[in-house]
mmCIF file of the N, C-alpha and C atoms, coordinates in Angstrom:
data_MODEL
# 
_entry.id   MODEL 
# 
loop_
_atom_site.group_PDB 
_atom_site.id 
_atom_site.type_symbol 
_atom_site.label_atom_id 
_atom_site.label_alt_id 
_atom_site.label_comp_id 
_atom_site.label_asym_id 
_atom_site.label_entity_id 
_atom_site.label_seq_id 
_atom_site.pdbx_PDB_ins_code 
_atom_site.Cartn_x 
_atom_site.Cartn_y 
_atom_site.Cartn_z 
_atom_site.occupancy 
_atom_site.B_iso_or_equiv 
_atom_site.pdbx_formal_charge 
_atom_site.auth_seq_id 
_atom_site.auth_comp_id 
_atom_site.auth_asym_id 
_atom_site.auth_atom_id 
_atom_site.pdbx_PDB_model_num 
ATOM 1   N N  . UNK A 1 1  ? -7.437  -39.532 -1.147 1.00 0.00 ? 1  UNK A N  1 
ATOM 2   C CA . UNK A 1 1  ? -8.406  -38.625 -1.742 1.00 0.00 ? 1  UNK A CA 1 
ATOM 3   C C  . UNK A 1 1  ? -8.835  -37.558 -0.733 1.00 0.00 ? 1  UNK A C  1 
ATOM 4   N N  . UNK A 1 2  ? -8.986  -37.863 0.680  1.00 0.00 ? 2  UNK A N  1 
ATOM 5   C CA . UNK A 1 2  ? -9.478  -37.038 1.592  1.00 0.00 ? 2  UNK A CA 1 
ATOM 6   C C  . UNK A 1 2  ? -8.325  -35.650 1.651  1.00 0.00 ? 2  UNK A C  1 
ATOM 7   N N  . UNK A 1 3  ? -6.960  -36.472 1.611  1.00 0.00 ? 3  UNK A N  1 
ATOM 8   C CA . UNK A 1 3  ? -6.352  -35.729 1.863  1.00 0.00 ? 3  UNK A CA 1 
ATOM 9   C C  . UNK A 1 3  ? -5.869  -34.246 0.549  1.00 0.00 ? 3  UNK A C  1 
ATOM 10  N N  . UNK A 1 4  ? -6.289  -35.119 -0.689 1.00 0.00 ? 4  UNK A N  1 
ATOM 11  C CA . UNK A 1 4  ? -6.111  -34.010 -1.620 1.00 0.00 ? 4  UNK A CA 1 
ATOM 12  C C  . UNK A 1 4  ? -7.583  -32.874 -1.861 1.00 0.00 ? 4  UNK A C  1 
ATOM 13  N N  . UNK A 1 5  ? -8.353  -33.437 -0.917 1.00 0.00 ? 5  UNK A N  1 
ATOM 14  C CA . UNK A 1 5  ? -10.160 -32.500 -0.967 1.00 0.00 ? 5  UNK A CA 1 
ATOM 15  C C  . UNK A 1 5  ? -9.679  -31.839 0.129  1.00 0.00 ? 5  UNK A C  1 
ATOM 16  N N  . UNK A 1 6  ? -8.519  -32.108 1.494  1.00 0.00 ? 6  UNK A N  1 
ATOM 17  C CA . UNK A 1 6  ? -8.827  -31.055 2.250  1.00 0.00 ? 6  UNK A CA 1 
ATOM 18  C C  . UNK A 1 6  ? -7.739  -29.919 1.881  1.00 0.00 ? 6  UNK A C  1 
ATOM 19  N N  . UNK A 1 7  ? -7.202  -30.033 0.450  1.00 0.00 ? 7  UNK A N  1 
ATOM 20  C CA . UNK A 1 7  ? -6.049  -29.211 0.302  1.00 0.00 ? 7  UNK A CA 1 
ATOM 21  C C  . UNK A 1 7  ? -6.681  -28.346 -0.482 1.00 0.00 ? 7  UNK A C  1 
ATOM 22  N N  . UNK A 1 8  ? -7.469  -29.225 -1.566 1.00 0.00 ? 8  UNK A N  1 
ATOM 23  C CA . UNK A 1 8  ? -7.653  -28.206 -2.398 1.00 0.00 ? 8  UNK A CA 1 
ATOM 24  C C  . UNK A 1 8  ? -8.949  -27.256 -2.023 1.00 0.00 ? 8  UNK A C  1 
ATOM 25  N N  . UNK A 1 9  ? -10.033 -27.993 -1.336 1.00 0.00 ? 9  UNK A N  1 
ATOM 26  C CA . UNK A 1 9  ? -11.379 -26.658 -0.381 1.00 0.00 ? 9  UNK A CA 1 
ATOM 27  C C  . UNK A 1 9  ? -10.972 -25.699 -0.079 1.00 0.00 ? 9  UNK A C  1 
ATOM 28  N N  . UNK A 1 10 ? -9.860  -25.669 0.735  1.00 0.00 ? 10 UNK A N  1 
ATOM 29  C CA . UNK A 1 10 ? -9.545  -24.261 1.039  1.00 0.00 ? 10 UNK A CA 1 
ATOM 30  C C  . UNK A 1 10 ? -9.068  -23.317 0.777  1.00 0.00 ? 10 UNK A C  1 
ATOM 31  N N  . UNK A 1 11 ? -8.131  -23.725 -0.813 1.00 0.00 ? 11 UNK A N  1 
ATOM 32  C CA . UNK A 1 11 ? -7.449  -22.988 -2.090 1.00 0.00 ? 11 UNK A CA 1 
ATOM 33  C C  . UNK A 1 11 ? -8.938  -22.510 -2.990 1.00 0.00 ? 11 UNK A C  1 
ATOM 34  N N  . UNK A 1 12 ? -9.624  -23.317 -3.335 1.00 0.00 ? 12 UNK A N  1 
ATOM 35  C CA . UNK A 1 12 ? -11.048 -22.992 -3.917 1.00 0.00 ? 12 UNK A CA 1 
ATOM 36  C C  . UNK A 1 12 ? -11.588 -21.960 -3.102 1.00 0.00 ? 12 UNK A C  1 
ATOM 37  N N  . UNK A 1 13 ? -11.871 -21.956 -1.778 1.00 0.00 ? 13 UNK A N  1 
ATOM 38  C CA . UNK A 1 13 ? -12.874 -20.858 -0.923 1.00 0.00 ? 13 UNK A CA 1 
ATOM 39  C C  . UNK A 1 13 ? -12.151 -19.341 -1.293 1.00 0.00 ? 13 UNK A C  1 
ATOM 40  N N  . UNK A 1 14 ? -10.812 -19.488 -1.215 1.00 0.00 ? 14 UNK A N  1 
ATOM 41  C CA . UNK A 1 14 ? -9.850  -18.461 -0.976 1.00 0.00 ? 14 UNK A CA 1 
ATOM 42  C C  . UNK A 1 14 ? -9.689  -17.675 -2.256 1.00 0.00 ? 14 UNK A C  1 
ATOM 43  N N  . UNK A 1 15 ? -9.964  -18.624 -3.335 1.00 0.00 ? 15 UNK A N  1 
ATOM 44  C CA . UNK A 1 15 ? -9.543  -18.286 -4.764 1.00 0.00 ? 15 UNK A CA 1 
ATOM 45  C C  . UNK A 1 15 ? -11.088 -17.564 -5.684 1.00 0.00 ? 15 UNK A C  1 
ATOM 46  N N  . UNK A 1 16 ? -12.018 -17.996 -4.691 1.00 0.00 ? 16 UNK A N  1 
ATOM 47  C CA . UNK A 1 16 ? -13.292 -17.396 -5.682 1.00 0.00 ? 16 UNK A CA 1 
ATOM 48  C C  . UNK A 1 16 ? -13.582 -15.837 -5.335 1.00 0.00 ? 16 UNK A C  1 
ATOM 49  N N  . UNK A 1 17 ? -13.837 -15.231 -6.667 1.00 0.00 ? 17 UNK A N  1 
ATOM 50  C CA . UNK A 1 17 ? -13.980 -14.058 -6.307 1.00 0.00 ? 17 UNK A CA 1 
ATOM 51  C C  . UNK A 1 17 ? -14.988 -13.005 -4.949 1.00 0.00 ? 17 UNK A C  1 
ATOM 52  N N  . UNK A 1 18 ? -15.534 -13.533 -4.286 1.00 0.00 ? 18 UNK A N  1 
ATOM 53  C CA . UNK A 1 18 ? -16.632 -13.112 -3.387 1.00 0.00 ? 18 UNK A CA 1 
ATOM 54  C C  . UNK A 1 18 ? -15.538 -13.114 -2.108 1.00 0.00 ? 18 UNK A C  1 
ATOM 55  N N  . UNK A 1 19 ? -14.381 -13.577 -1.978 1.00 0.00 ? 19 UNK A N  1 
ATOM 56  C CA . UNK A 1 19 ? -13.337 -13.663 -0.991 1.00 0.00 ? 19 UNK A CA 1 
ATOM 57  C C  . UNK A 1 19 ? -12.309 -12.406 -0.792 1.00 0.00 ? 19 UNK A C  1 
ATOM 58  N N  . UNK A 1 20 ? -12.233 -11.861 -2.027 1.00 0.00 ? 20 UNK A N  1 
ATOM 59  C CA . UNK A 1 20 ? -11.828 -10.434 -2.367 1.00 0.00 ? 20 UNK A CA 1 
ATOM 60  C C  . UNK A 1 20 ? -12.143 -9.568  -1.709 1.00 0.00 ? 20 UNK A C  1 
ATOM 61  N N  . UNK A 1 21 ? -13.453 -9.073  -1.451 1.00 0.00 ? 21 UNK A N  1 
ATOM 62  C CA . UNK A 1 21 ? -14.211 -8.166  -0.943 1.00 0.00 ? 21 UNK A CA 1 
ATOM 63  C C  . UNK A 1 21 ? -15.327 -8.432  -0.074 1.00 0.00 ? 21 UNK A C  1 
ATOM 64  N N  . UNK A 1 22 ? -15.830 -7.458  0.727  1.00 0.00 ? 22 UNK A N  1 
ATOM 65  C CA . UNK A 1 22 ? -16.643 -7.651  1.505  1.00 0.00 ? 22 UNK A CA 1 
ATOM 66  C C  . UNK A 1 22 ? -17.927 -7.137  0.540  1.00 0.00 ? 22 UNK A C  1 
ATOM 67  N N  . UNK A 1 23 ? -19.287 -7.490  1.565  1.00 0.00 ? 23 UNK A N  1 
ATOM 68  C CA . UNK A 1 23 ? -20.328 -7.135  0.673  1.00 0.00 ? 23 UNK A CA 1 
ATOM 69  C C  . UNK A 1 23 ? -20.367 -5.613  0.379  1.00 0.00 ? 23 UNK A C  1 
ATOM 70  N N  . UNK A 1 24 ? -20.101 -4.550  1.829  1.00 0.00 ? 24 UNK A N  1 
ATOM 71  C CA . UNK A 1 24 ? -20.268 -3.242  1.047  1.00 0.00 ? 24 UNK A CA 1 
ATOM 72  C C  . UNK A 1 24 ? -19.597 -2.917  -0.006 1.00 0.00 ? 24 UNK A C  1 
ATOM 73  N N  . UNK A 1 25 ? -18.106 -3.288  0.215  1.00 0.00 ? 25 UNK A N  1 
ATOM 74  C CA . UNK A 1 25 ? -16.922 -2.952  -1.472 1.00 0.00 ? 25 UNK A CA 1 
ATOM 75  C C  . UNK A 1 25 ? -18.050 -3.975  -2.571 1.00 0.00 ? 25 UNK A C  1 
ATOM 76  N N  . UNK A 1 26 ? -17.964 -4.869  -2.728 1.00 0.00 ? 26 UNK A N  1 
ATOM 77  C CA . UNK A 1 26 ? -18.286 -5.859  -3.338 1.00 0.00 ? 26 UNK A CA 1 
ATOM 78  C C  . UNK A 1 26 ? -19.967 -4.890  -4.127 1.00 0.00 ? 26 UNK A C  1 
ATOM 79  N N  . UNK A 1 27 ? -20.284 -4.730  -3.633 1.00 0.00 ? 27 UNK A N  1 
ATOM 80  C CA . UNK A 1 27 ? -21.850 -3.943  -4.005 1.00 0.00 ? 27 UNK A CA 1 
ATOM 81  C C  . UNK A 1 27 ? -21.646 -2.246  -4.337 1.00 0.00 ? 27 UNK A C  1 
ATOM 82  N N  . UNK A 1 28 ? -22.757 -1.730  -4.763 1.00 0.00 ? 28 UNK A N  1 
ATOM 83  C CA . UNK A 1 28 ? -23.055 -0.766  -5.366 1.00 0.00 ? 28 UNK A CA 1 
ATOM 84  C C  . UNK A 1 28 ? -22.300 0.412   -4.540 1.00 0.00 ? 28 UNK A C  1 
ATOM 85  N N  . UNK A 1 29 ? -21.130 1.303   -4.717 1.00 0.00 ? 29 UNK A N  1 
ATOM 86  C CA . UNK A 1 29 ? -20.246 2.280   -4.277 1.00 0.00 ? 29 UNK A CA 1 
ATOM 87  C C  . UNK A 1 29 ? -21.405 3.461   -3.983 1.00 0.00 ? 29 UNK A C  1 
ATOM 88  N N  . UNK A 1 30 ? -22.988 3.624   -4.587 1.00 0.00 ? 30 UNK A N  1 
ATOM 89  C CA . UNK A 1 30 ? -23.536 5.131   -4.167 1.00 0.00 ? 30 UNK A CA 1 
ATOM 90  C C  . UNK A 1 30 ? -24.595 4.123   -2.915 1.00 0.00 ? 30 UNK A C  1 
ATOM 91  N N  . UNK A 1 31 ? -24.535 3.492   -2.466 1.00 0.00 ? 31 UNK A N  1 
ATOM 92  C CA . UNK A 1 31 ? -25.569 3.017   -1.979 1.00 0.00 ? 31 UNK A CA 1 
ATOM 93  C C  . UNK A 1 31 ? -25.791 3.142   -0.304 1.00 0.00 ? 31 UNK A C  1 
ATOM 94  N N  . UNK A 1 32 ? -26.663 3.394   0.319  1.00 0.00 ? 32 UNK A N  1 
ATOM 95  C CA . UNK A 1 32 ? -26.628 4.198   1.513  1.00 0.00 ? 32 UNK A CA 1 
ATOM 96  C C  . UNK A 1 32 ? -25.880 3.372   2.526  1.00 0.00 ? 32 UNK A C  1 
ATOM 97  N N  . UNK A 1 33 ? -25.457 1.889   2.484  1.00 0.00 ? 33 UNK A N  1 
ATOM 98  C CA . UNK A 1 33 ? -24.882 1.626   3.439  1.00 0.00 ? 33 UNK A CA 1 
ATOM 99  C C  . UNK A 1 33 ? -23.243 1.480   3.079  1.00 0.00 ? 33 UNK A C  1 
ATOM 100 N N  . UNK A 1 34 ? -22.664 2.031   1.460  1.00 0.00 ? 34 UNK A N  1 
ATOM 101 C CA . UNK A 1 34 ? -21.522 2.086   1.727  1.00 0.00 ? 34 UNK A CA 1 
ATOM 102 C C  . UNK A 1 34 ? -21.335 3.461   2.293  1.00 0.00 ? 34 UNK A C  1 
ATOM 103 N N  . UNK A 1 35 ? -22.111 4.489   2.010  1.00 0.00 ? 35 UNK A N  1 
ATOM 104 C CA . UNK A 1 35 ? -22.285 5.936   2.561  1.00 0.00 ? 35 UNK A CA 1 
ATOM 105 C C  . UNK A 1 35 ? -21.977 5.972   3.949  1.00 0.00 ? 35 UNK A C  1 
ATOM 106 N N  . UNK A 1 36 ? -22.686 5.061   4.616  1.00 0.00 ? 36 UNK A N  1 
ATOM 107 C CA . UNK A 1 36 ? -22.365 5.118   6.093  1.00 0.00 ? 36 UNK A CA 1 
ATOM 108 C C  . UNK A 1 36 ? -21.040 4.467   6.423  1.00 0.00 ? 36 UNK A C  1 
ATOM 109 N N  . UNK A 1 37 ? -20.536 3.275   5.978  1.00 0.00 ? 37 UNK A N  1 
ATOM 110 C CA . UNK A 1 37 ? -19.538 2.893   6.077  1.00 0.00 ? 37 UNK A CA 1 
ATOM 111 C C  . UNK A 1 37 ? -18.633 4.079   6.442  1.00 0.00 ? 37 UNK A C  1 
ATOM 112 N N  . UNK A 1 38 ? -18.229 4.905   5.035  1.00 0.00 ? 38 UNK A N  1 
ATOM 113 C CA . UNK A 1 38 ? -17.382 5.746   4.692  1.00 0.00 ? 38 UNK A CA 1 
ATOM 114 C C  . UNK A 1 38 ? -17.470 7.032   6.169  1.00 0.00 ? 38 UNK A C  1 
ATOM 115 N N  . UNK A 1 39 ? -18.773 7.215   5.650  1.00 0.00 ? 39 UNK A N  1 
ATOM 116 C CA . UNK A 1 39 ? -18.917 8.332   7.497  1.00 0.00 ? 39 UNK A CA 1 
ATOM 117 C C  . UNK A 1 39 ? -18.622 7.891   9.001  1.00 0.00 ? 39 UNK A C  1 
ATOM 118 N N  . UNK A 1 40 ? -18.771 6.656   9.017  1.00 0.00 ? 40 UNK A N  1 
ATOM 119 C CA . UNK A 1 40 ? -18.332 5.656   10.492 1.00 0.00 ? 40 UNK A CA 1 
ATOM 120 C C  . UNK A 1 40 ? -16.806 5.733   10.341 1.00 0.00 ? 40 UNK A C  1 
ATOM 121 N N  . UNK A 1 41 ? -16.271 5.607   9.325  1.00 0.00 ? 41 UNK A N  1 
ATOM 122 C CA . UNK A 1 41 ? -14.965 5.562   9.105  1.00 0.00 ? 41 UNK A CA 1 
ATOM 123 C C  . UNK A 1 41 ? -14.074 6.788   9.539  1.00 0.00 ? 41 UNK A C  1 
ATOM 124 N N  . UNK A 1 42 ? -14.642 8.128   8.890  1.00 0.00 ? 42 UNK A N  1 
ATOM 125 C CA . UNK A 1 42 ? -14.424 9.502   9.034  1.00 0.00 ? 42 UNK A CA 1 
ATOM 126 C C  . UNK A 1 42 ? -14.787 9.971   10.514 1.00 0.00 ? 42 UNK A C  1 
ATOM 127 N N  . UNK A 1 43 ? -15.656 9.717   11.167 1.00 0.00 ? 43 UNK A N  1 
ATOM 128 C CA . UNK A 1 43 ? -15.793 10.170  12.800 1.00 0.00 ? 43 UNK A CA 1 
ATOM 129 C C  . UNK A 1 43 ? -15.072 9.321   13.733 1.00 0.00 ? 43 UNK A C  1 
ATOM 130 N N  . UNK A 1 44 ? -14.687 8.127   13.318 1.00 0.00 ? 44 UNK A N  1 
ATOM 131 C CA . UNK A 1 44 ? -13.886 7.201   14.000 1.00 0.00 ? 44 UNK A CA 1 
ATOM 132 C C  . UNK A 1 44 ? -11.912 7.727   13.594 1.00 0.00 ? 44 UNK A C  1 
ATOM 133 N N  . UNK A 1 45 ? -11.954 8.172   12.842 1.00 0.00 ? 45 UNK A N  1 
ATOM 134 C CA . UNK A 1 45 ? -10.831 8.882   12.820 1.00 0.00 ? 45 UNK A CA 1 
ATOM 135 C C  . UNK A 1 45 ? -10.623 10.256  13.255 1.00 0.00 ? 45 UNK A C  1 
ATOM 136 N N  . UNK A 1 46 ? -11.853 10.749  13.437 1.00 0.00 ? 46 UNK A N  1 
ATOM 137 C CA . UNK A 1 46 ? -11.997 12.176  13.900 1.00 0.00 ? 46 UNK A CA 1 
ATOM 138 C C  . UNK A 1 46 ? -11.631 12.199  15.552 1.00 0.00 ? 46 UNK A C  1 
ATOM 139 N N  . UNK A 1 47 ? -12.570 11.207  15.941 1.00 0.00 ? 47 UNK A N  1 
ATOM 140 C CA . UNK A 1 47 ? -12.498 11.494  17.188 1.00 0.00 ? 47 UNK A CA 1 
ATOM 141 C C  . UNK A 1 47 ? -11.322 10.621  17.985 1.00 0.00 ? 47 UNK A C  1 
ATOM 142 N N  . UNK A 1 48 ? -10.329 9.561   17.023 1.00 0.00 ? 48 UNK A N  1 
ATOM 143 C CA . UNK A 1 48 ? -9.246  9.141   17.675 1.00 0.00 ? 48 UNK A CA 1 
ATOM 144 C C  . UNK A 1 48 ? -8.228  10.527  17.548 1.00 0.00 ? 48 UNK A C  1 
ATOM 145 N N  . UNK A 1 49 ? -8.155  10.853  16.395 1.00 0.00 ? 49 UNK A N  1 
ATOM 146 C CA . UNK A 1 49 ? -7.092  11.868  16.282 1.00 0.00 ? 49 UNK A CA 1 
ATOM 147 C C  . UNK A 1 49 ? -7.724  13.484  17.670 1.00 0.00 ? 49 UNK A C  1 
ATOM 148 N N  . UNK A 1 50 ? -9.041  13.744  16.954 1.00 0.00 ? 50 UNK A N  1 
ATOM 149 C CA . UNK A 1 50 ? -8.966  14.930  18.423 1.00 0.00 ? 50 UNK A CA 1 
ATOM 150 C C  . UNK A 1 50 ? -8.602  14.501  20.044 1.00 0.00 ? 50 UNK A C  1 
ATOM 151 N N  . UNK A 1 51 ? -8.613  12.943  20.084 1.00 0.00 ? 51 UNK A N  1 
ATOM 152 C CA . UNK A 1 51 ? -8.511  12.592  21.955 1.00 0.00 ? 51 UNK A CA 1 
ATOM 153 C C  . UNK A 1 51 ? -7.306  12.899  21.795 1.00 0.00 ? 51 UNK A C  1 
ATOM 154 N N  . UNK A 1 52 ? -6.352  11.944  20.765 1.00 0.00 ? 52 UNK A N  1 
ATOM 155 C CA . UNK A 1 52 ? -4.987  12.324  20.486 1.00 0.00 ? 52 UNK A CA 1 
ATOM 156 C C  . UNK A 1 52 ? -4.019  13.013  20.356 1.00 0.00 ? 52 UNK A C  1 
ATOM 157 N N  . UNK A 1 53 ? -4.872  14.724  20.091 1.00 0.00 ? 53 UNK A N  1 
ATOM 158 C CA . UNK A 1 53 ? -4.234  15.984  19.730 1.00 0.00 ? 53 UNK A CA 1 
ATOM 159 C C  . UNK A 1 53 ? -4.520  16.312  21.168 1.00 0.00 ? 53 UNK A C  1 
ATOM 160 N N  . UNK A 1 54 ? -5.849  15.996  22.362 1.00 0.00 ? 54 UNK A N  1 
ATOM 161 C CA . UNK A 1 54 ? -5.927  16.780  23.257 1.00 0.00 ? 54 UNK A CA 1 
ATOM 162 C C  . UNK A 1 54 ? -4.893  16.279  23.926 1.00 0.00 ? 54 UNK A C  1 
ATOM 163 N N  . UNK A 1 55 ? -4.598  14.902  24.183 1.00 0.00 ? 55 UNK A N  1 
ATOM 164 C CA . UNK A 1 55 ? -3.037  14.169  24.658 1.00 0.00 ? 55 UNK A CA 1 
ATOM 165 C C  . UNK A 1 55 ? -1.727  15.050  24.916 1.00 0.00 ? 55 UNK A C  1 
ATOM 166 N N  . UNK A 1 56 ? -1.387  15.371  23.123 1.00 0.00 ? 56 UNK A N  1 
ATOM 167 C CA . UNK A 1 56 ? -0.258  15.843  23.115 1.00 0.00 ? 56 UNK A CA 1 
ATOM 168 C C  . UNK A 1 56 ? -0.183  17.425  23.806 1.00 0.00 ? 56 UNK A C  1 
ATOM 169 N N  . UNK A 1 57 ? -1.574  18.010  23.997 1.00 0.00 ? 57 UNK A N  1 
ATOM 170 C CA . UNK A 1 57 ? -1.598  19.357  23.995 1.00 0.00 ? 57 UNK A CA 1 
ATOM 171 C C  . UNK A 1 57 ? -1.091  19.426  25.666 1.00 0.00 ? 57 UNK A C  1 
ATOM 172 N N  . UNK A 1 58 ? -1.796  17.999  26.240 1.00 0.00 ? 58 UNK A N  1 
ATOM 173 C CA . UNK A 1 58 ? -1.846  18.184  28.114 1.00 0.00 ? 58 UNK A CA 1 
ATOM 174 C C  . UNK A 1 58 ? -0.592  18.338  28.141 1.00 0.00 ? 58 UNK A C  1 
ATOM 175 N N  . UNK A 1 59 ? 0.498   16.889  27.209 1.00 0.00 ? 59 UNK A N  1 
ATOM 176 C CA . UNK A 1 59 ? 1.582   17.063  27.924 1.00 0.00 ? 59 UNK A CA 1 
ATOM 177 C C  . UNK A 1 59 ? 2.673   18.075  27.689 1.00 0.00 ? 59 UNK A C  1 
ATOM 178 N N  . UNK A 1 60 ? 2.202   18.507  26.794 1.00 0.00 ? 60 UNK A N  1 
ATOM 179 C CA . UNK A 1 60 ? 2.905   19.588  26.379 1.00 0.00 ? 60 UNK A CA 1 
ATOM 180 C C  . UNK A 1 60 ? 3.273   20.868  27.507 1.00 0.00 ? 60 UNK A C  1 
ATOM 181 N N  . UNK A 1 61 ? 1.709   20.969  27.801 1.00 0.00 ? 61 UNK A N  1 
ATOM 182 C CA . UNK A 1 61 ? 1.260   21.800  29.254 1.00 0.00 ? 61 UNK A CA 1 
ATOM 183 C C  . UNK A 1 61 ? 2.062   21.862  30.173 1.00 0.00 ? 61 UNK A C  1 
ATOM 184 N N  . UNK A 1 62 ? 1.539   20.541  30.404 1.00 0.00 ? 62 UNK A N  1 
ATOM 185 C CA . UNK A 1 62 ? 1.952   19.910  31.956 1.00 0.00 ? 62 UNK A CA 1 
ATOM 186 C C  . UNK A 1 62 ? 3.810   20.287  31.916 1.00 0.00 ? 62 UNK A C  1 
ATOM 187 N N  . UNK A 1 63 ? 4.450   19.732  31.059 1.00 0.00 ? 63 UNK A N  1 
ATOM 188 C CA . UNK A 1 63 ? 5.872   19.694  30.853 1.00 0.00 ? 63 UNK A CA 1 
ATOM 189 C C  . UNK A 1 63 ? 6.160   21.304  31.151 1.00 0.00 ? 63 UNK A C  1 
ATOM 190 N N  . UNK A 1 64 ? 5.813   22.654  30.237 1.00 0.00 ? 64 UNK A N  1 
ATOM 191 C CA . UNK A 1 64 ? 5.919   23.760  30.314 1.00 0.00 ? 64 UNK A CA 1 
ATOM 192 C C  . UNK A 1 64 ? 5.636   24.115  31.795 1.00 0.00 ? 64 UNK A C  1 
ATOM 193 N N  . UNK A 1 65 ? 4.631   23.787  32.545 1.00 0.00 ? 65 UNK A N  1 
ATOM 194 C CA . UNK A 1 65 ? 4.563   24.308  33.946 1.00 0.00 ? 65 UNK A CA 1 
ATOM 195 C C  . UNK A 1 65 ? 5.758   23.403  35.148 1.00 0.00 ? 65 UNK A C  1 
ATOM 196 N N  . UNK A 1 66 ? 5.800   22.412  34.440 1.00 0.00 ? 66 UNK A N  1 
ATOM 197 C CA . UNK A 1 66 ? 6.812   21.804  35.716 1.00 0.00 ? 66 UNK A CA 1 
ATOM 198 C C  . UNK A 1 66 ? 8.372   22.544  35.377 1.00 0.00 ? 66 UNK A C  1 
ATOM 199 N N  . UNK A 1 67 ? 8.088   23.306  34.412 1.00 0.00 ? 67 UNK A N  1 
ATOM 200 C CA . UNK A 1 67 ? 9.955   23.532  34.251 1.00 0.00 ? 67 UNK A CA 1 
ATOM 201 C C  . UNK A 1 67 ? 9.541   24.790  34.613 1.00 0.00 ? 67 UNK A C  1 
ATOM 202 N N  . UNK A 1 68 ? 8.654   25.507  34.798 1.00 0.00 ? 68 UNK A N  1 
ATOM 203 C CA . UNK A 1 68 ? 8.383   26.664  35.687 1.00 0.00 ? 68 UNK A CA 1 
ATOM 204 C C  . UNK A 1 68 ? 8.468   27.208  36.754 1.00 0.00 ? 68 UNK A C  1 
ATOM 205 N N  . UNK A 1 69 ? 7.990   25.775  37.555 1.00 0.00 ? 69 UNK A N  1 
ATOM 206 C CA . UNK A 1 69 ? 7.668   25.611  38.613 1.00 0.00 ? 69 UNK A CA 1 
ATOM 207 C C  . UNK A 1 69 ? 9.125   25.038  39.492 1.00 0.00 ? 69 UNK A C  1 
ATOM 208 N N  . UNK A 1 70 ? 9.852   24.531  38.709 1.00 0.00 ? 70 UNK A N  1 
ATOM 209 C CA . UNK A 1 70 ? 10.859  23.820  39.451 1.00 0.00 ? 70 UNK A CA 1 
ATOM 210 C C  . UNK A 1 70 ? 12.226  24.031  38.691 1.00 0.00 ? 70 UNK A C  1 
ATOM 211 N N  . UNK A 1 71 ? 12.239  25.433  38.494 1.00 0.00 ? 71 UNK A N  1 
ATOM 212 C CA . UNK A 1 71 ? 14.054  25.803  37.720 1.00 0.00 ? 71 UNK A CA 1 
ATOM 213 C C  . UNK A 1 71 ? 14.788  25.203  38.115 1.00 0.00 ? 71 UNK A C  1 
ATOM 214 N N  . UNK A 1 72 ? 15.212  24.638  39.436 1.00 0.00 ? 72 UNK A N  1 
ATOM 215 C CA . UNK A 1 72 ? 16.195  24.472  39.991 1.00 0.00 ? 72 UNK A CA 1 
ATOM 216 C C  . UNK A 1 72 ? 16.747  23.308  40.018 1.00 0.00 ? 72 UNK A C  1 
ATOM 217 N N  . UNK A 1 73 ? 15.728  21.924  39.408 1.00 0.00 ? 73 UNK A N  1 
ATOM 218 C CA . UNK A 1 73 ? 15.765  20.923  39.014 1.00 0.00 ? 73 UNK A CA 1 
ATOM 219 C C  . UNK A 1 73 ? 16.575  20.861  37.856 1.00 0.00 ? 73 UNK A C  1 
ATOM 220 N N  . UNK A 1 74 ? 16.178  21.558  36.480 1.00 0.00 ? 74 UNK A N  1 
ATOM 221 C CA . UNK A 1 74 ? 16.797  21.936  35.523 1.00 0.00 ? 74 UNK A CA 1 
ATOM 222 C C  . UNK A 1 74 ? 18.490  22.030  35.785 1.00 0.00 ? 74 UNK A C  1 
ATOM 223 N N  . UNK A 1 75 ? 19.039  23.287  36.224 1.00 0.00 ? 75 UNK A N  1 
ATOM 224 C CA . UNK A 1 75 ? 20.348  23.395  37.025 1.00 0.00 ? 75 UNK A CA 1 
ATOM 225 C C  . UNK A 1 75 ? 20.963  22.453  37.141 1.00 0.00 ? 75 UNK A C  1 
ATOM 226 N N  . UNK A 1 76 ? 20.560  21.003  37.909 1.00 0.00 ? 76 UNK A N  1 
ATOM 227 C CA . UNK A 1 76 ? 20.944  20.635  38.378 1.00 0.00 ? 76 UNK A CA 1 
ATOM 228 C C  . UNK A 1 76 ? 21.480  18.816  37.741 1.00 0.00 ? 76 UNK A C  1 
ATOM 229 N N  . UNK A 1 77 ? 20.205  19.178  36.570 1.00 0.00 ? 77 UNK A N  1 
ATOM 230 C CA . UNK A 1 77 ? 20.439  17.852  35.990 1.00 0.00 ? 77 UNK A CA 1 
ATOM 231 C C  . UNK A 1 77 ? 21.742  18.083  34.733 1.00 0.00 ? 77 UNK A C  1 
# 
């Protein structure tokens, strides 16, 4: 018996609807803390993608001045 209660508890926990979703999805979509959710979400993508764009911009840089700086490397490879 133990062994068919510890099979089926954790099919039950998994299977009831409150397991679906978290409380903000789960609750009212205009309500000020899914609002923030959604905005934490949007500046947290903002500011991975701008570190990300400044990334590509350095090496971009950096690459353009070393083949400037060192033609002769180029030549040679």
């Amino acid at each position: 018996m133990k062994k068919i209660l510890s099979l089926l508890l954790p099919w039950l926990v998994l299977n009831s609807p409150a397991a679906f979703a978290c409380s903000v999805c789960f609750g009212d979509p205009n309500s000020n803390m899914s609002k923030g959710v959604t905005a934490a979400v949007i500046l947290l993508l903002a500011v991975i993608g701008g570190v990300l764009a400044a990334l590509g911009i350095i090496i971009v840089r950096w690459s353009r001045r070393a083949r400037k700086l060192y033609p002769a490397l180029e030549e040679n490879l």
